[in-house]
ROVEX-277876 format. One record per atom (N, C-alpha, C, O, CB): residue number from 1; chain; atom name; x, y, z. Coordinates in pm, whole numbers, plus 50000, padded with zeros to 5 digits. Glycine has a CB too. Layout:
<recs>
<rec NUM,'A','CA',<X,Y,Z>>
...
</recs>
This chain:
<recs>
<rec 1,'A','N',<09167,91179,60438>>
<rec 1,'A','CA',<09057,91201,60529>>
<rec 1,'A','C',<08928,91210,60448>>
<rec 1,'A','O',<08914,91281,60349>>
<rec 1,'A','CB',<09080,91328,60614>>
<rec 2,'A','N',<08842,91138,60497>>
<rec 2,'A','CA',<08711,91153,60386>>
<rec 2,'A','C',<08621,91269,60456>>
<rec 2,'A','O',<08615,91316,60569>>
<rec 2,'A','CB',<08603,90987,60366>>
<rec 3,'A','N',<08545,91297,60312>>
<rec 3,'A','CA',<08463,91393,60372>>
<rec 3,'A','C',<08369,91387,60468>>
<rec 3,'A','O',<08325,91274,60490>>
<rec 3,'A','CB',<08412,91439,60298>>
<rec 4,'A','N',<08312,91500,60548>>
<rec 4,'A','CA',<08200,91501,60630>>
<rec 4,'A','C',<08061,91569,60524>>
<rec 4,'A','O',<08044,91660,60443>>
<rec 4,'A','CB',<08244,91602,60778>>
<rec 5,'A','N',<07950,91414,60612>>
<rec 5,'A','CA',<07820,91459,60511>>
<rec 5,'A','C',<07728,91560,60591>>
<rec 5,'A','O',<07680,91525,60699>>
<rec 5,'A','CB',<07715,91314,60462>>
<rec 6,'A','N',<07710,91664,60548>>
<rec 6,'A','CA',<07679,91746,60571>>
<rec 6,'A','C',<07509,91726,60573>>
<rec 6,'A','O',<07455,91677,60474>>
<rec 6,'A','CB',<07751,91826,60499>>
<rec 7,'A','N',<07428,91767,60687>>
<rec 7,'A','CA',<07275,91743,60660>>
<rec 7,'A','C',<07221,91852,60614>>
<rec 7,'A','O',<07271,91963,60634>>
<rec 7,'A','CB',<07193,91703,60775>>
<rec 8,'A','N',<07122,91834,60552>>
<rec 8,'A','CA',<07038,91931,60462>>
<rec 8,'A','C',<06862,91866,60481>>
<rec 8,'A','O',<06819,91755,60511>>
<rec 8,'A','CB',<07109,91919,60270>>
<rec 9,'A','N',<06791,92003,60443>>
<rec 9,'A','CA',<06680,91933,60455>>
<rec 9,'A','C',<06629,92031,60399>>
<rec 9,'A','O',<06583,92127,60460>>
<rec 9,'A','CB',<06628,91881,60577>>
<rec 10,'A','N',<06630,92016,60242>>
<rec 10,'A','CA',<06520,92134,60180>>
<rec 10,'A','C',<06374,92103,60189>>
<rec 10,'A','O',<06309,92001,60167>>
<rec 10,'A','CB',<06542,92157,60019>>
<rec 11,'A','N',<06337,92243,60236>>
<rec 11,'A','CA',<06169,92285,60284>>
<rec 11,'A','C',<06113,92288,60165>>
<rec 11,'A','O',<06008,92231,60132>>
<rec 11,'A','CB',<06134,92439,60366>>
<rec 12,'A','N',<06183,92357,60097>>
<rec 12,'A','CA',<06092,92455,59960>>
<rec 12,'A','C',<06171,92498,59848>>
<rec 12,'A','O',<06270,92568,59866>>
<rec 12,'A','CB',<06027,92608,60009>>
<rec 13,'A','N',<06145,92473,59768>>
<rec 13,'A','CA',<06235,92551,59620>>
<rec 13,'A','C',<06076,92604,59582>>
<rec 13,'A','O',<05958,92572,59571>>
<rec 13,'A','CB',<06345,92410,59456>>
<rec 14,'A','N',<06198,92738,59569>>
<rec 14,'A','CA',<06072,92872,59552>>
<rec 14,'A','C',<06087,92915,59422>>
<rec 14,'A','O',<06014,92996,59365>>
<rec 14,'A','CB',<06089,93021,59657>>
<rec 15,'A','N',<06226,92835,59359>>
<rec 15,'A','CA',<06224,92897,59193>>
<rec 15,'A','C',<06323,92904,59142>>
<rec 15,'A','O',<06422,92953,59196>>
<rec 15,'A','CB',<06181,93024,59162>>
<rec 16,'A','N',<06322,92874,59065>>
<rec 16,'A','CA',<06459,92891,58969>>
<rec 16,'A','C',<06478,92989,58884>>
<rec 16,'A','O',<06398,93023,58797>>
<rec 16,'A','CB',<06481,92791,58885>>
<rec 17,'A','N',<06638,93059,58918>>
<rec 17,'A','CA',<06689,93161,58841>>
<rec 17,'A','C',<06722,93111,58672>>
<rec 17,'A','O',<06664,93158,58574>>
<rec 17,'A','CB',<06822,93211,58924>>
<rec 18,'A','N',<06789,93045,58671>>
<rec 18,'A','CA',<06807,92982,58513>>
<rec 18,'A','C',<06835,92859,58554>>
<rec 18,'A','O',<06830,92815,58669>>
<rec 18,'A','CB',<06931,93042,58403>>
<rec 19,'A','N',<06877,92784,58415>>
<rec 19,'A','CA',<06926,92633,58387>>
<rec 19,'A','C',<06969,92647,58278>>
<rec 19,'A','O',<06959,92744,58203>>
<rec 19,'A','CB',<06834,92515,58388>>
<rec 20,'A','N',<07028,92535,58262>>
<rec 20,'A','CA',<07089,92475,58124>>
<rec 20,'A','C',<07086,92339,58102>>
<rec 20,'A','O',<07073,92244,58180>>
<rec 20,'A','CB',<07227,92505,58107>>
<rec 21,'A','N',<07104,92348,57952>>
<rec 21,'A','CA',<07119,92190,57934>>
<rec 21,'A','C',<07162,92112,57964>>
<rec 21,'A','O',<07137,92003,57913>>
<rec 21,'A','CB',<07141,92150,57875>>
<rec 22,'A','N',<07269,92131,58086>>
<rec 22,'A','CA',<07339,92007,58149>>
<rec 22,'A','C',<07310,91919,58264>>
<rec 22,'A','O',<07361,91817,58311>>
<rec 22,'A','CB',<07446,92043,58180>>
<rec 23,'A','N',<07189,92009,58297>>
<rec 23,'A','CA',<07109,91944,58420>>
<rec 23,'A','C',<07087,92046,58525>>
<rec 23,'A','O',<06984,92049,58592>>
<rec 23,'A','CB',<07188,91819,58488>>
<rec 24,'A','N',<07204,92144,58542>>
<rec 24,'A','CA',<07291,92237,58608>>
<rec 24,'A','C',<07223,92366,58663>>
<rec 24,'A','O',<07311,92386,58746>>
<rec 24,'A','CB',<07397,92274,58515>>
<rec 25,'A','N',<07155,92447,58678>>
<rec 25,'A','CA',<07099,92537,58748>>
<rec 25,'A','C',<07139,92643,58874>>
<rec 25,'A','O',<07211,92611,58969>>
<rec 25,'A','CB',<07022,92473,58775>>
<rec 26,'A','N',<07101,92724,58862>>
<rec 26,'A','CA',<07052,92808,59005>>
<rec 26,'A','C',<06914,92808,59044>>
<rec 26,'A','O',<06825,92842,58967>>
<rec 26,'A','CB',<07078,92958,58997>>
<rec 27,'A','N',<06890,92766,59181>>
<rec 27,'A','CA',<06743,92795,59214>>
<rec 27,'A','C',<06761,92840,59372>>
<rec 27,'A','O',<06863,92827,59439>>
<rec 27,'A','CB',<06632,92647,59189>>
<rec 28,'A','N',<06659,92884,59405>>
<rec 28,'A','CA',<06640,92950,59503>>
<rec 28,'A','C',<06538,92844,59635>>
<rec 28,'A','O',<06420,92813,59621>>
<rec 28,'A','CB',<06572,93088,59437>>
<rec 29,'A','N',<06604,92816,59724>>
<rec 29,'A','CA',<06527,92740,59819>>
<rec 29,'A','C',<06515,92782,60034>>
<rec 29,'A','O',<06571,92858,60112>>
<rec 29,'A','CB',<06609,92585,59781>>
<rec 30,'A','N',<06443,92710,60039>>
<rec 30,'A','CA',<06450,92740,60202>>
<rec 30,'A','C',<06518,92611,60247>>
<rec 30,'A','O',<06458,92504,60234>>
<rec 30,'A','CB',<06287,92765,60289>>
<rec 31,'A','N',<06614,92615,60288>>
<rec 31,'A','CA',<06727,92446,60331>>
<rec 31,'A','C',<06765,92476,60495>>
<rec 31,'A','O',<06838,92567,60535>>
<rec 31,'A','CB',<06939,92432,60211>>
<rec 32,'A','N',<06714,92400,60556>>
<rec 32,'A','CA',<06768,92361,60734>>
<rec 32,'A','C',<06913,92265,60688>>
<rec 32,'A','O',<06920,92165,60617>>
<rec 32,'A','CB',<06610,92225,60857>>
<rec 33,'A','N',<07017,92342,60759>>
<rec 33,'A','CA',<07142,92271,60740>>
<rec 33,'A','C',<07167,92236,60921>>
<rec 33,'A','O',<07143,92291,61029>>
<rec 33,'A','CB',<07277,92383,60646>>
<rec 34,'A','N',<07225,92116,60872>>
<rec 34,'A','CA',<07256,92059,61014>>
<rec 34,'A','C',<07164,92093,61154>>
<rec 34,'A','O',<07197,92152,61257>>
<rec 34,'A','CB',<07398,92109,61043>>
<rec 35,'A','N',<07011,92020,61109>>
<rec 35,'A','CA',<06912,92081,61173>>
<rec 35,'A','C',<06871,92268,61192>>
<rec 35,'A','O',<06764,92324,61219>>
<rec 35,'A','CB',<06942,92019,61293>>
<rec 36,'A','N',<06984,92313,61167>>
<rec 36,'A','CA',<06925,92465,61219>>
<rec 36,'A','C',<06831,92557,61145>>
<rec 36,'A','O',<06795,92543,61028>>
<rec 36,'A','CB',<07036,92557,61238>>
<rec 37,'A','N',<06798,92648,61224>>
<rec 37,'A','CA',<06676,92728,61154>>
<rec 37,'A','C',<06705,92732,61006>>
<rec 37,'A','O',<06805,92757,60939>>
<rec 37,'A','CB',<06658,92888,61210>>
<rec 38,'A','N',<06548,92688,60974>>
<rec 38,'A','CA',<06587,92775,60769>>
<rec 38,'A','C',<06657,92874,60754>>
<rec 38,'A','O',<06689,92947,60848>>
<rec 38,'A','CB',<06459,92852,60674>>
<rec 39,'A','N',<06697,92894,60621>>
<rec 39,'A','CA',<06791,92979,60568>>
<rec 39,'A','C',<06728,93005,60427>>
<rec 39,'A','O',<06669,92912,60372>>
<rec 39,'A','CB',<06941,92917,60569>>
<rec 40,'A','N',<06737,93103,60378>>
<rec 40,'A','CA',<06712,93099,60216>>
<rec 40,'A','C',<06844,93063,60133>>
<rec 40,'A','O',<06953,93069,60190>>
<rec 40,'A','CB',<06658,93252,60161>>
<rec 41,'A','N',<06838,93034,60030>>
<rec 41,'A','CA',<06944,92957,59971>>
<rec 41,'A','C',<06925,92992,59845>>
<rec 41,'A','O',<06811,92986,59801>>
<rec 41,'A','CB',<06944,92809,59993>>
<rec 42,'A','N',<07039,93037,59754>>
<rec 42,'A','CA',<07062,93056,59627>>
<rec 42,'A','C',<07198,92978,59595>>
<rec 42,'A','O',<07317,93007,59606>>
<rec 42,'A','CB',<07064,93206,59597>>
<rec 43,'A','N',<07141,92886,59559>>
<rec 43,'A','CA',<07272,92826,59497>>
<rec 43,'A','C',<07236,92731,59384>>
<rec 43,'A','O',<07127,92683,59350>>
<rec 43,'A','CB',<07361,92743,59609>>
<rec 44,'A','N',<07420,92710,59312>>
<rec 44,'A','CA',<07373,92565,59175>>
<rec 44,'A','C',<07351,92465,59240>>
<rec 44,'A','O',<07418,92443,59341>>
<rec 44,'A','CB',<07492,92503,59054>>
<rec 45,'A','N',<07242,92369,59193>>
<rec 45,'A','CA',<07214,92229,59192>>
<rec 45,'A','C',<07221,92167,59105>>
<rec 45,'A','O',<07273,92234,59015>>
<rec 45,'A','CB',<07125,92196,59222>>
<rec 46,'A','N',<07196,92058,59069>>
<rec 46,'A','CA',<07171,91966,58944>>
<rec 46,'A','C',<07055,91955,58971>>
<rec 46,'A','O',<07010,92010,59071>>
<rec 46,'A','CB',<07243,91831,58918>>
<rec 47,'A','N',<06954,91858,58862>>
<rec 47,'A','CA',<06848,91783,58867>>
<rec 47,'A','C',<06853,91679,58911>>
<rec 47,'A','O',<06937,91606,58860>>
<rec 47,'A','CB',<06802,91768,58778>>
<rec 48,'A','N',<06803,91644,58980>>
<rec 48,'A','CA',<06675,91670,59040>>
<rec 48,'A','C',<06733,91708,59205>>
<rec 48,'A','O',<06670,91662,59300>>
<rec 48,'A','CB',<06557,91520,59021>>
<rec 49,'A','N',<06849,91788,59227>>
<rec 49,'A','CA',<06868,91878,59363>>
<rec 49,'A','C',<06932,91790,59424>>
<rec 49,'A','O',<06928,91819,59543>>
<rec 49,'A','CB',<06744,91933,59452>>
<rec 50,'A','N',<06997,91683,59403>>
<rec 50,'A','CA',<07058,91539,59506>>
<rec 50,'A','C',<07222,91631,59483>>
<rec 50,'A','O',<07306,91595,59565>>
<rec 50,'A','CB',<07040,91300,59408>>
<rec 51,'A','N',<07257,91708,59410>>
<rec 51,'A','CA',<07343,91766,59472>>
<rec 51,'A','C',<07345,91943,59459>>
<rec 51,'A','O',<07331,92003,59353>>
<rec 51,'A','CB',<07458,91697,59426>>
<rec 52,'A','N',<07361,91993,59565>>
<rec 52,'A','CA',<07429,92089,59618>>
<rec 52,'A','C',<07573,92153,59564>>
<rec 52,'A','O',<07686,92105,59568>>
<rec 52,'A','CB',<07439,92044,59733>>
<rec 53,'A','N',<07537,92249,59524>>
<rec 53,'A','CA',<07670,92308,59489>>
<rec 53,'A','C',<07723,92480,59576>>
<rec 53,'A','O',<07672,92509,59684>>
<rec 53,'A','CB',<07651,92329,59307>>
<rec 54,'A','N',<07802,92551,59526>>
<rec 54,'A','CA',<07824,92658,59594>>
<rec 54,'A','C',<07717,92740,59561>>
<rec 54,'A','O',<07639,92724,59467>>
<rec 54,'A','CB',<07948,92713,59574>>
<rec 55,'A','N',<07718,92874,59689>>
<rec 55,'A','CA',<07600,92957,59680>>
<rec 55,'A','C',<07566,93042,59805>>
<rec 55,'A','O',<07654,93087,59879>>
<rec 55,'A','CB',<07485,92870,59649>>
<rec 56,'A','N',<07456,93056,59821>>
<rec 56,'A','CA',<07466,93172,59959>>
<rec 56,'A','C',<07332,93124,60010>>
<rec 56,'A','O',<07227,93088,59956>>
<rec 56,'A','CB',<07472,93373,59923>>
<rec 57,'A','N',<07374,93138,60127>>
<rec 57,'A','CA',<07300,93122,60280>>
<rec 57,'A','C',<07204,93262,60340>>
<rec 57,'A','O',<07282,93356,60354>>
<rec 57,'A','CB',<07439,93098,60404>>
<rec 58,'A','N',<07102,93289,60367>>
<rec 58,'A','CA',<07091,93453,60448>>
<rec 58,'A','C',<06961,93383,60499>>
<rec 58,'A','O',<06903,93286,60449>>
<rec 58,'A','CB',<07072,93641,60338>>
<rec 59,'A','N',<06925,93462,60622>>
<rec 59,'A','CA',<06835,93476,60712>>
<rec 59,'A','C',<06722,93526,60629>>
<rec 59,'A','O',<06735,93551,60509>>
<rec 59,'A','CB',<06877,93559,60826>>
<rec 60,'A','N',<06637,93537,60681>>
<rec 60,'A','CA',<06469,93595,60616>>
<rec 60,'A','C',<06518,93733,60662>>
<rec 60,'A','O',<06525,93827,60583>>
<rec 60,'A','CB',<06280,93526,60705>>
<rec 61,'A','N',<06551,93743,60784>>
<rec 61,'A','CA',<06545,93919,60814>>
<rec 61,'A','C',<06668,93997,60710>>
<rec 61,'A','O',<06648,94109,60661>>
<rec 61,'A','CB',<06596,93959,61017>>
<rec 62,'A','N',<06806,93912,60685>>
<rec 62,'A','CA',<06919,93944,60575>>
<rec 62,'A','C',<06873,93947,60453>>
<rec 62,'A','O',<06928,94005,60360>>
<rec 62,'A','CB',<07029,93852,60568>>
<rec 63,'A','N',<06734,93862,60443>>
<rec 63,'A','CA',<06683,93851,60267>>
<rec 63,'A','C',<06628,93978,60269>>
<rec 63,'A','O',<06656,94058,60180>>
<rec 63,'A','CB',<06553,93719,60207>>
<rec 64,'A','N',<06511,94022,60410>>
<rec 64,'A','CA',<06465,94151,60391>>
<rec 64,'A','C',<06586,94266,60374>>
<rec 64,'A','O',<06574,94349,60284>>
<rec 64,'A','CB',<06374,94179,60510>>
<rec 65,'A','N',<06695,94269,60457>>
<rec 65,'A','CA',<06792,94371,60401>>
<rec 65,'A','C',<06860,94387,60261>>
<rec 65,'A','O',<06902,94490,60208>>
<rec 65,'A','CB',<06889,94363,60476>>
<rec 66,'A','N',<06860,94288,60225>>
<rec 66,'A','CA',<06890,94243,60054>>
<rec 66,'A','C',<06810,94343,59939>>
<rec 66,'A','O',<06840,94422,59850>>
<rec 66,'A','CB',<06821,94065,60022>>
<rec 67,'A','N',<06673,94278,60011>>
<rec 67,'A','CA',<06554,94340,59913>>
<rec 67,'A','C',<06583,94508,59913>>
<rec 67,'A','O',<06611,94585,59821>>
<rec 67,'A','CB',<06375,94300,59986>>
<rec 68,'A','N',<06564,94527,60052>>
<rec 68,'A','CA',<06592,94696,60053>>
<rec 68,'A','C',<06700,94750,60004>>
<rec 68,'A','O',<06680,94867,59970>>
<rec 68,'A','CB',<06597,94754,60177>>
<rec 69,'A','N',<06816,94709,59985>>
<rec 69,'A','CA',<06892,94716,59910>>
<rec 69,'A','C',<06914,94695,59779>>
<rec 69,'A','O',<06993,94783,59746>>
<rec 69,'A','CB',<06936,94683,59949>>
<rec 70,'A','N',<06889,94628,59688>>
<rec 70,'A','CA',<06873,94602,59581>>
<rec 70,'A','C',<06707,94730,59525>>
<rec 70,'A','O',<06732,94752,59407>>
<rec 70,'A','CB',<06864,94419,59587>>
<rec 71,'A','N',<06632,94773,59546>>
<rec 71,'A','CA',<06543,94853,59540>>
<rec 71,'A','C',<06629,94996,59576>>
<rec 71,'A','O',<06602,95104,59524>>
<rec 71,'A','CB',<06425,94806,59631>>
<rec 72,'A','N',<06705,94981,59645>>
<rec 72,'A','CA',<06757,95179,59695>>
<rec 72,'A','C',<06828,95202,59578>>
<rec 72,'A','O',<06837,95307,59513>>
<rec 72,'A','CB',<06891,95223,59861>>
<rec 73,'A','N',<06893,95057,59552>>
<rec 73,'A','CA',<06986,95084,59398>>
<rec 73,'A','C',<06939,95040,59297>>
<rec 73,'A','O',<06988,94940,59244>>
<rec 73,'A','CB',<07121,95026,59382>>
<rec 74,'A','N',<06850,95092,59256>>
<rec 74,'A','CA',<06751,95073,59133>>
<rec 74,'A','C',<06760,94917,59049>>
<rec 74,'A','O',<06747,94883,58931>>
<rec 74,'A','CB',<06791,95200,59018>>
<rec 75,'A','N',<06782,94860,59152>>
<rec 75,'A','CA',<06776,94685,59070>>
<rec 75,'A','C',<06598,94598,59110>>
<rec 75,'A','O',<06558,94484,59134>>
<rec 75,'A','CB',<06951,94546,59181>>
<rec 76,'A','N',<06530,94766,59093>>
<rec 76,'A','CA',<06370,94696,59108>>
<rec 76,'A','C',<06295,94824,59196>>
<rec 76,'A','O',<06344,94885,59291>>
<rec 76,'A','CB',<06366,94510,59218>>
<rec 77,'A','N',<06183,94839,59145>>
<rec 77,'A','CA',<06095,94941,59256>>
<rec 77,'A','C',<05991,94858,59328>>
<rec 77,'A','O',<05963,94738,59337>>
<rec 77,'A','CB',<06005,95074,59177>>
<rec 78,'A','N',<05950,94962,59372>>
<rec 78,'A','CA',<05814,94928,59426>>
<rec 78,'A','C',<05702,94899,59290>>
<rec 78,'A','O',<05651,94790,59264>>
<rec 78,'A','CB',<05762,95067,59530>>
<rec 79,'A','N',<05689,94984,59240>>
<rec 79,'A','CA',<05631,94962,59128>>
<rec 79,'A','C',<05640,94853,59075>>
<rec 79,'A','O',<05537,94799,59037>>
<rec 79,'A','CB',<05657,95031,59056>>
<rec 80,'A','N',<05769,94789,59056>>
<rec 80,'A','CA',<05792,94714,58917>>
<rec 80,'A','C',<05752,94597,59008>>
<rec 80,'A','O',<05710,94502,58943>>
<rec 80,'A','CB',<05960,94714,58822>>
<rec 81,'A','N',<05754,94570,59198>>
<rec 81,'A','CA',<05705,94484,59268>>
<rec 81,'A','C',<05568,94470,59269>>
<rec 81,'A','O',<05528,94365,59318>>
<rec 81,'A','CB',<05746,94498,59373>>
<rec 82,'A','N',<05500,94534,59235>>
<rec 82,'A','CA',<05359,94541,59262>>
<rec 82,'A','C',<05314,94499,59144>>
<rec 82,'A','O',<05201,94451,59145>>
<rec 82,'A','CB',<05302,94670,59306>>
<rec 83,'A','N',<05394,94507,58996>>
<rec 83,'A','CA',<05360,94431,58893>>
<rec 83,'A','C',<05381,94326,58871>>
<rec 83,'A','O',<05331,94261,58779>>
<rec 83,'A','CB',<05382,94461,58817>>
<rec 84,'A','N',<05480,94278,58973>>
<rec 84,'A','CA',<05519,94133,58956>>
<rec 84,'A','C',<05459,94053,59076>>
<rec 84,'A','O',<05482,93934,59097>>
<rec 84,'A','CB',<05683,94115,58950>>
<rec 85,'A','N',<05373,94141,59157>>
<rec 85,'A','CA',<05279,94018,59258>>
<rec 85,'A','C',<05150,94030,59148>>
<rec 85,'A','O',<05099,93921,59121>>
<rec 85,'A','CB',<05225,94078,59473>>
<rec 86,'A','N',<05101,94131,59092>>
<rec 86,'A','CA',<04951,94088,58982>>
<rec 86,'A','C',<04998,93984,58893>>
<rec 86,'A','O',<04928,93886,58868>>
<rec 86,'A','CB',<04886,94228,58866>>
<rec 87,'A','N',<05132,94006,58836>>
<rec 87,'A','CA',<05172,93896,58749>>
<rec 87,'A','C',<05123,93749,58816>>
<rec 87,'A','O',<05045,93665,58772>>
<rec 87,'A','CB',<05337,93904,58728>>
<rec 88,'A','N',<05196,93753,58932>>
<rec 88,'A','CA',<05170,93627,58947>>
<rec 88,'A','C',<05017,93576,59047>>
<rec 88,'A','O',<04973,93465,59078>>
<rec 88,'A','CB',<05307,93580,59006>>
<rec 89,'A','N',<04973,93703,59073>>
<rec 89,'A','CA',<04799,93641,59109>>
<rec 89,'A','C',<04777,93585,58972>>
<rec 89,'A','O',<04789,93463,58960>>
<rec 89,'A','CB',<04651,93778,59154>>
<rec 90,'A','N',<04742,93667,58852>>
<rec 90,'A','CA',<04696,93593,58778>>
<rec 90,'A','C',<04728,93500,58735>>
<rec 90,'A','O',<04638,93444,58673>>
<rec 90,'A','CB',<04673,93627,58720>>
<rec 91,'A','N',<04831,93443,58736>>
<rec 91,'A','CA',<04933,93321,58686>>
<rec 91,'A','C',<04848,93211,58778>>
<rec 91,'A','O',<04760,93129,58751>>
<rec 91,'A','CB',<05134,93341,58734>>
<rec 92,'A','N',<04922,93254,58910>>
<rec 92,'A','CA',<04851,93161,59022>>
<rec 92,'A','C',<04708,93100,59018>>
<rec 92,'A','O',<04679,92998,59081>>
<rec 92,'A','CB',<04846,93236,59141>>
<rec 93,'A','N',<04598,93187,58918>>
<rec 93,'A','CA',<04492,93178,59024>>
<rec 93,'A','C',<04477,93066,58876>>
<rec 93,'A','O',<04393,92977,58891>>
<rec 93,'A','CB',<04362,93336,59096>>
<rec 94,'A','N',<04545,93066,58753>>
<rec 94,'A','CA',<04481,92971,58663>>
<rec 94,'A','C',<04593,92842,58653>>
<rec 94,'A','O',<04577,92745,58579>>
<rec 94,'A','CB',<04446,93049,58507>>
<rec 95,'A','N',<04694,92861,58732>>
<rec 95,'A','CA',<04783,92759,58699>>
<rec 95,'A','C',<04914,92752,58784>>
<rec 95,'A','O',<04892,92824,58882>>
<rec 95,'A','CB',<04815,92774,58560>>
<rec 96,'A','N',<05030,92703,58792>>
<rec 96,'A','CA',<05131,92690,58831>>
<rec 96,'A','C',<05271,92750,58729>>
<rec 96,'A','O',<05313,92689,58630>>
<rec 96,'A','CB',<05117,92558,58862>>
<rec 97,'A','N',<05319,92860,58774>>
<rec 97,'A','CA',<05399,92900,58704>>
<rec 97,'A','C',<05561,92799,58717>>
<rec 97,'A','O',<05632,92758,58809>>
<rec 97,'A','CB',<05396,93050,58744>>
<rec 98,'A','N',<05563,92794,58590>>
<rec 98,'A','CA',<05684,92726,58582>>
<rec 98,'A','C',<05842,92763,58558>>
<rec 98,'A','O',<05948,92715,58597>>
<rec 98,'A','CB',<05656,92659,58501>>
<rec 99,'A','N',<05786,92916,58440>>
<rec 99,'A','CA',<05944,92965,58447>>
<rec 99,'A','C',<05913,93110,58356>>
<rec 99,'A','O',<05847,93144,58258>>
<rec 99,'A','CB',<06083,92832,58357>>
<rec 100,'A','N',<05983,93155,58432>>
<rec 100,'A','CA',<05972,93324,58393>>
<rec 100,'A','C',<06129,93383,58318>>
<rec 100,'A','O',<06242,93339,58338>>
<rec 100,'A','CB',<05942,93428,58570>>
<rec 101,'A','N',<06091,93481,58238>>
<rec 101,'A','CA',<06217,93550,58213>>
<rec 101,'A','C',<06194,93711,58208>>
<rec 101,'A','O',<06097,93780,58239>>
<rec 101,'A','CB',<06279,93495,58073>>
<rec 102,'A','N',<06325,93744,58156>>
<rec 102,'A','CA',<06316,93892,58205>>
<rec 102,'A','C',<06211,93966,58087>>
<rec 102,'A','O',<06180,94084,58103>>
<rec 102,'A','CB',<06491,93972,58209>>
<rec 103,'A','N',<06171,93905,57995>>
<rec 103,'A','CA',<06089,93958,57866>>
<rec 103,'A','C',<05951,93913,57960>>
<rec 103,'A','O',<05879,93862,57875>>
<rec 103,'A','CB',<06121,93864,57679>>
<rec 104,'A','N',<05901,93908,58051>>
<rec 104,'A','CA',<05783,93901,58074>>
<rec 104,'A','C',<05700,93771,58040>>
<rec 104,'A','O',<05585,93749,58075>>
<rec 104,'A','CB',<05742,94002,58021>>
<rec 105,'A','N',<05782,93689,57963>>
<rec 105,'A','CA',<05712,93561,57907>>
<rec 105,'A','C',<05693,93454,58042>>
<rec 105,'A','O',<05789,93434,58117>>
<rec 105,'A','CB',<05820,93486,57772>>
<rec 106,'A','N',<05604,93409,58058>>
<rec 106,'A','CA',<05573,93279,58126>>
<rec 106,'A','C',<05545,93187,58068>>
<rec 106,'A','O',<05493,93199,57957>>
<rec 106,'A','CB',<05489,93276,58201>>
<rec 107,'A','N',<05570,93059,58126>>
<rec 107,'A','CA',<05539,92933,58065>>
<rec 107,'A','C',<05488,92878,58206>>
<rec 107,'A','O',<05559,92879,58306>>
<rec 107,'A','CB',<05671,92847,57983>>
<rec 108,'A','N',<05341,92824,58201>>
<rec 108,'A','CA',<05299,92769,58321>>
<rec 108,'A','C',<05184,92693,58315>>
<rec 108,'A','O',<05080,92746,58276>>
<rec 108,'A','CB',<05284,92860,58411>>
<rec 109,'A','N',<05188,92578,58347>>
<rec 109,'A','CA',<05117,92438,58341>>
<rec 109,'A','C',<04973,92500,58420>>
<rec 109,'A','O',<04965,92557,58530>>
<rec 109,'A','CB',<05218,92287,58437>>
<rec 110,'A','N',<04867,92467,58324>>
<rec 110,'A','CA',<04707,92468,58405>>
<rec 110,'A','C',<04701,92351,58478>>
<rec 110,'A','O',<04752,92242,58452>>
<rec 110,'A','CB',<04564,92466,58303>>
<rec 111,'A','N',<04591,92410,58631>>
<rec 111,'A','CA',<04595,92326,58701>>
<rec 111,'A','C',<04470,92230,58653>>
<rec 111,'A','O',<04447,92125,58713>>
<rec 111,'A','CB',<04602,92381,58829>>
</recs>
């Protein structure tokens, strides 16, 4: 039985968690599957995203329960959020951030 092609229609890739040299990645996107409402999406892709791999699906209102969760259990404050939206005004306002790590380093192309 062959497979069924499944429709997709990514809106937005909002960023990528890591990569590697194989092409191979996690990134984070907004994807309408089989027409239906967006979804946020964390899952592996390859380069340049023509395929889809396993990963997770959640609602905007489930991403907001996520967030609050991940913050009650100290995987981020408020604080450490409010340093990471100045981070990226200033990033933003001179360029396009390209890739962040947990040492605070950016690498990001002037516009």
């Amino acid at each position: 039985m062959a497979k069924k092609e499944i429709k997709r229609d990514v809106i937005e890739v909002l960023g990528y968690i890591r990569g590697d040299n194989t092409g191979w990645g996690i990134n984070v996107s907004k994807i309408s599957w089989e027409n239906e409402p967006t979804t946020l999406n964390v899952r592996h892709v390859n380069e340049p995203a023509d395929i889809i791999s396993k990963g997770i699906s959640i609602s905007d209102y489930e991403a907001s329960l996520l967030t609050d969760i991940l913050i009650k259990n100290d995987y981020g404050s408020v604080d450490e959020l409010k340093e990471a939206i100045k981070r990226r005004e200033f990033f933003t306002d001179y360029g396009e951030i390209i890739n962040e790590n947990e040492e605070d380093i950016f690498v990001f192309r002037i516009n």
